[in-house]
Residue, then its C-alpha position, 0 to 999 in steps of 0.5 A: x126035583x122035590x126031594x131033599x137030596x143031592x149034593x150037599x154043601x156046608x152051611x160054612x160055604x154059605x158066601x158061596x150062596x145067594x137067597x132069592x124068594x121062592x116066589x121068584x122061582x116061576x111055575x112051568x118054567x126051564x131053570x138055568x141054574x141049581x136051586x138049593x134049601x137050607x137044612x140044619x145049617x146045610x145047603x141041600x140040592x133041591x133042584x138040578x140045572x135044566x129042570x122044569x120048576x112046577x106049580x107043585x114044588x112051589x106049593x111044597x115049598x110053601x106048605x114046608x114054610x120055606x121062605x128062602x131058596x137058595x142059588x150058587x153065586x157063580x150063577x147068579x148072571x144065569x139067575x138073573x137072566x131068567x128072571x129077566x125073561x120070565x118076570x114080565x110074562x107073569x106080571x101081565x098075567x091076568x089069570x093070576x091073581x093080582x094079589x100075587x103078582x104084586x107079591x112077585x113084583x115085590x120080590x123081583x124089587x127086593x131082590x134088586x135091592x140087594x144086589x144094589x147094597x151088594x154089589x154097587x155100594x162102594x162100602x155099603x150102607x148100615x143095616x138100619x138104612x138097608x131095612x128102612x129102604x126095605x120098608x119103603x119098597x114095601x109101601x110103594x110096591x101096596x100102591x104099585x099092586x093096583x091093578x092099572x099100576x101093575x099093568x103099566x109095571x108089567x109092560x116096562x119089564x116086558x118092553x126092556x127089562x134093564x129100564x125096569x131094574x134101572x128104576x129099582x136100583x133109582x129107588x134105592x139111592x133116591x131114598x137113600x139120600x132122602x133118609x139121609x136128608x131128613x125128609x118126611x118119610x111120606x115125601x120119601x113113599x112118594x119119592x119111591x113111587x116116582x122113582x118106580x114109574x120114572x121111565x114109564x114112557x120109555x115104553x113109547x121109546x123105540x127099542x132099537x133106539x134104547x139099546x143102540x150102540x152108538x151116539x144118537x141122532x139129533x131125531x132119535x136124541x128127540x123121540x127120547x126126550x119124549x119119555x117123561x111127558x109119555x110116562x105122565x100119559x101112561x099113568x092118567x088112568x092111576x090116582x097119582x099124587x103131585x109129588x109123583x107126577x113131578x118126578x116122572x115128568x120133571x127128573x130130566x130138568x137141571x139145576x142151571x136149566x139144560x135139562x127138558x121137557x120145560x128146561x126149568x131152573x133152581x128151586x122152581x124143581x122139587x127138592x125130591x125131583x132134584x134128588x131123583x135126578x141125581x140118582x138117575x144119573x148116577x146110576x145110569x153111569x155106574x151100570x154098563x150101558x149099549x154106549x158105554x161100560x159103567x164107570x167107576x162110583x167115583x169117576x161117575x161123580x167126578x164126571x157128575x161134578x166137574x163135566x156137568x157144572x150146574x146140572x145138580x143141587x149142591x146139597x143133593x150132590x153133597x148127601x149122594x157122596x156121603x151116602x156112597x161113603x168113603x168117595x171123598x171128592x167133594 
C-alpha cells in the first residue's frame, strides 16, 4: 500500500467505479475491498484487498491533495459493510478531534446521499437540487459537530447502524420535497436537523425488537412507540429549536389521527412534520427491512395512498410523486 502501482484500469471504466472520501477510509483498520486513485485520467491501485489502512497513508493522501478514492463498484456492499462497522467507533472517539470526527460524519452523510440519487430515485433528480441538497448537509452537519449532537449521532450508529443511514436517506426526501414546496430554506436546515436525529430514541429501543423478523407483540408494538418521546429526552442536553423537537417528537403523528405519541390530527401537525412523516414512510418501505423486503417506488406509494387513506398531507403527498418523477399514480 502506498505505491502508485498495481493494476491499472482506463479512465473509459470510470462507471466501473464509485468515490468515497478518503476520510471515509478509517486509520488502523483491515479493507474488504480495493482502493484505487485517479491518475491522468487512470484508475491506478493504491491499496489490495485485506491490508491494513494506516494514519500514514491517509496523511500521504492528504498532503497529495487527494480528495476522492476510488472503490470498484462490484464492492460497493463490502464498502458498505466496513463503513457500517467502523463509523461509529470513530465518531465516539474522544481522542479524536471533534472537529474531524464532524468532517467524517459529514462524509459518511454524503456519501448516503449519493447512494439515495444513485440508487433509489426511480429517474433521479436535476444536479441543482442534488448540490442544494448537498448544501443543506453541509448546515445540518455544522450544528450536528457540537460535541453533545455529536455523541448522541455517534450512539445511533453504534446501537443499529441501519437507523442511522435510514435517517440520512429521510433527510434527502424531507428536503426534497421541501425545496420543491418552497419553504424558507431556514425551515428546510431545521427540517434536515429533524430528520438527522429523528429516531434518536430508538437507541432506548431493544435491538432484538428493532431487527425482529416477524409481527411484533402488542408489548413490543409499545416499548417502540416509545421512541419520539425518548429521542426528545436524548436531546435535553442540545440547544434544539422548535421546528426540530417537533420533528423528532411528532413524525409518527397522521394526518386523520391514528398516528402517536398524542394522536394529533390536521394542521395542529407542522407542515414540515407532515412532509418528514411522509419521507419516513416511504423510505421505510422502499428499503428491505427484518419484516419485510423493500417495495417498489411505486407500490410504496400506492400503498401509501389507497392502504393508508388519510394518514398523509394531500399536498405533501402530492409533491413526494413529483419529486420521485415519472411515478404517475396520483
Amino acid at each position: 500500500m502506498g505505491k502508485n502501482v498495481g493494476s491499472v484500469v482506463d479512465g473509459e471504466a470510470k462507471n466501473l467505479f464509485f468515490a468515497v472520501h478518503p476520510l471515509l477510509i478509517f486509520p488502523e483498520t483491515l479493507g474488504t475491498f480495493k482502493v484505487y486513485i485517479k491518475q491522468a485520467g487512470r484508475f491506478v491501485l493504491y491499496a489490495g484487498q485485506g491490508e491494513l489502512f494506516t494514519p500514514r497513508h491517509r496523511t500521504k493522501l492528504h498532503d497529495s491533495g487527494v480528495t476522492e478514492v476510488y472503490i470498484l463498484a462490484q464492492e460497493r456492499q463490502n464498502y458498505q459493510d466496513y463503513v457500517e462497522r467502523h463509523l461509529p467507533r470513530i465518531l465516539a472517539d474522544e481522542e479524536v478531534p471533534v472537529r474531524e470526527r464532524s468532517r467524517v460524519l459529514h462524509s459518511a452523510a454524503t456519501g448516503i446521499v449519493q447512494d439515495v440519487f444513485d440508487n433509489k430515485l426511480p429517474t433521479g433528480m436535476t444536479k441543482r437540487e442534488y448540490s442544494r441538497i448537498l448544501s443543506f448537509v453541509d448546515k445540518s452537519v455544522q450544528f450536528l459537530s457540537r460535541d453533545e449532537a455529536l455523541k448522541q449521532i455517534a450512539a445511533l450508529a453504534s446501537h443499529d447502524y441501519s437507523v442511522y443511514s435510514h435517517s440520512v436517506q429521510v433527510f434527502v426526501y424531507a428536503t426534497a420535497i421541501l425545496q420543491a414546496m418552497h419553504v424558507e430554506e431556514e425551515l428546510v436546515v431545521a427540517t434536515g436537523v429533524g430528520a438527522l436525529l429523528h429516531d434518536l430514541g430508538k437507541m432506548a429501543v431493544d435491538k432484538a425488537i428493532l431487527h425482529k423478523p416477524g409481527p411484533l407483540t402488542q408489548e413490543e408494538r409499545r416499548v417502540v412507540e416509545t421512541h419520539p418521546v425518548k429521542g426528545v429526552a436524548c436531546c435535553m442536553g442540545m440547544p434544539l429549536s422548535p421546528e426540530v423537537t417537533a420533528c423528532i417528537l411528532l413524525h409518527h403523528e397522521r394526518i386523520n389521527g391514528s398516528g402517536y405519541p398524542g394522536g394529533i390530527t390536521g394542521e395542529a401537525i407542522p407542515l414540515h412534520v407532515r412532509v418528514l412523516s411522509a419521507a419516513d414512510v416511504y423510505d421505510a418501505m422502499t428499503t428491505k427491512r427484518p419484516y419485510a423486503e423493500a417495495s417498489s417506488p411505486f407500490e410504496a406509494l400506492r400503498v401509501m395512498r389507497d392502504d393508508m387513506p388519510g394518514a398523509f398531507d394531500v399536498e405533501v403527498f402530492k409533491t413526494l410523486v413529483m419529486v420521485l418523477s415519472g411515478a404517475h399514480i396520483v
